[in-house]
C-alpha positions in Angstrom: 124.6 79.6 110.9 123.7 83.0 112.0 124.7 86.1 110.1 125.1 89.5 111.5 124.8 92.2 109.1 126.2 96.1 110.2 125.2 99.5 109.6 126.8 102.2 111.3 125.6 106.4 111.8 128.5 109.2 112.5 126.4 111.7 114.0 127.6 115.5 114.8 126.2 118.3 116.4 123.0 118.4 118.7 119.4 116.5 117.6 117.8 119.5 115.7 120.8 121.0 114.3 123.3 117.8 114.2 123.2 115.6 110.9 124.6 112.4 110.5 125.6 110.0 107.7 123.9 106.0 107.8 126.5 103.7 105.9 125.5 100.0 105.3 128.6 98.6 106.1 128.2 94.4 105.1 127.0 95.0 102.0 128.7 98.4 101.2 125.9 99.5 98.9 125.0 102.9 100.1 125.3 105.6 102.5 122.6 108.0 103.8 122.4 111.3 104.9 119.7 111.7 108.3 118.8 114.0 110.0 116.0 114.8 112.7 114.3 117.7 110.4 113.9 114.1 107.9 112.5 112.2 111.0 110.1 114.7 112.3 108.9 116.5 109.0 110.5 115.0 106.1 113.5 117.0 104.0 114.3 116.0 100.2 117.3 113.4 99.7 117.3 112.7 103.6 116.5 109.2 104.9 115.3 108.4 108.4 116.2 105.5 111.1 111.9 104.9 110.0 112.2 104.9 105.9 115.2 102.4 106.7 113.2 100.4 109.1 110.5 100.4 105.8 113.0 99.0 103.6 113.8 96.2 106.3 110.3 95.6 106.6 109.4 95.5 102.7 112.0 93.4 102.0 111.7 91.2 104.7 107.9 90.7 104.0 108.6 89.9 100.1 110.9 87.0 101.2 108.6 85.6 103.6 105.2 85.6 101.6 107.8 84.3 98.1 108.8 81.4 100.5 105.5 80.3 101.6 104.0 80.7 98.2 106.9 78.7 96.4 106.6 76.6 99.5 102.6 75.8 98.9 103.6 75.2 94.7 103.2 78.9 93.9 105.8 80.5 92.4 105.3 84.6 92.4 105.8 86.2 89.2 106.5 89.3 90.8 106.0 90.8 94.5 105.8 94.8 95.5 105.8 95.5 99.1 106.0 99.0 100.4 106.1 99.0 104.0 104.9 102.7 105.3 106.4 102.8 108.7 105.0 106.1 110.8 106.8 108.2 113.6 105.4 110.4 116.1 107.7 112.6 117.8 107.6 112.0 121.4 106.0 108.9 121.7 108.2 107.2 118.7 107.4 104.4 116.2 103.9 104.1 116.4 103.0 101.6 113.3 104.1 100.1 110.0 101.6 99.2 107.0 102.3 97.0 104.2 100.6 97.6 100.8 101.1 94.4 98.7 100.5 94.0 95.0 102.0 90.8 93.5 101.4 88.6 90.7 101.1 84.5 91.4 98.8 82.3 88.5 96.4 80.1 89.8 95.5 81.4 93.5 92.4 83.0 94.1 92.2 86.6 96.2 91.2 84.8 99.2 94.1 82.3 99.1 96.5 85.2 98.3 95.8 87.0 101.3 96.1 83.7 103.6 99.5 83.7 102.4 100.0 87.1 102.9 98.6 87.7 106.4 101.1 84.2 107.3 103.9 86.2 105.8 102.9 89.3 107.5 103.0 87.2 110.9 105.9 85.3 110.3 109.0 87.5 108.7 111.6 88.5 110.9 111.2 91.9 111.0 107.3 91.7 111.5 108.3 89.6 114.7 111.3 92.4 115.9 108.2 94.8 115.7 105.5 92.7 118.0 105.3 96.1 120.0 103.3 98.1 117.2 100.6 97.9 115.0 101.7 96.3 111.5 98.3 96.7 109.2 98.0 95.0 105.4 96.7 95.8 102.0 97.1 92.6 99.9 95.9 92.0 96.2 96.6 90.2 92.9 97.9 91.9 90.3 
């Protein structure tokens, strides 16, 4: 069964002026503030569409590389993903890279990073962004 999840921006005024507000409407859990001074240079306590697109990305990758390890007879002990998503003004989304520390007893380094270049591959979101670059960083903690 497929489940569609929402979110949904009010934006006013013009691009680099206007300011909006980001609400994750499923799951009610937060609302954002955006704006494009926070997509182009970064502002203090304002998200943008690509820190958002990190999240979906980090979290996305966690469950992936927890399924194929618990899959294979490896259950993680813990898994930190932090998916750095970068935007170039003008030309747009231009890559994502995934810096992955986790702890899982008994695989080796090499065996870690299979999984985690599968997972990489394979999650969802890695797939809804086949047009860019997605790079890794995987190690054992």
């Amino acid at each position: 069964m497929a489940l569609t999840s929402e979110a949904t921006t009010v934006w006013t005024g013009d691009l680099k002026s206007g300011q909006g507000t980001v609400s994750l409407d499923s799951s009610h859990a937060a609302e954002f503030p955006v704006t494009w001074q926070a997509r182009s240079v970064g502002s203090p306590n304002t998200t943008n569409p690509e820190e958002l697109l990190g999240a979906a990305h980090a979290a996305c990758f966690s469950m992936a590389l927890a399924n194929g390890l618990s899959a294979a007879g490896h259950t993680p002990e813990s898994i930190q993903t932090t998916a750095a998503v970068t935007f170039e003004a003008g030309v747009g989304v231009v890559g994502s890279h995934l810096l992955v520390s986790a702890s899982v007893p008994g695989l080796t380094e090499e065996e870690f990073e299979a999984f985690a270049a599968d997972a990489k591959a394979n999650c969802p979101i890695s797939k809804a962004l086949a047009g860019i670059p997605i790079t890794i960083e995987a190690e054992l903690a």
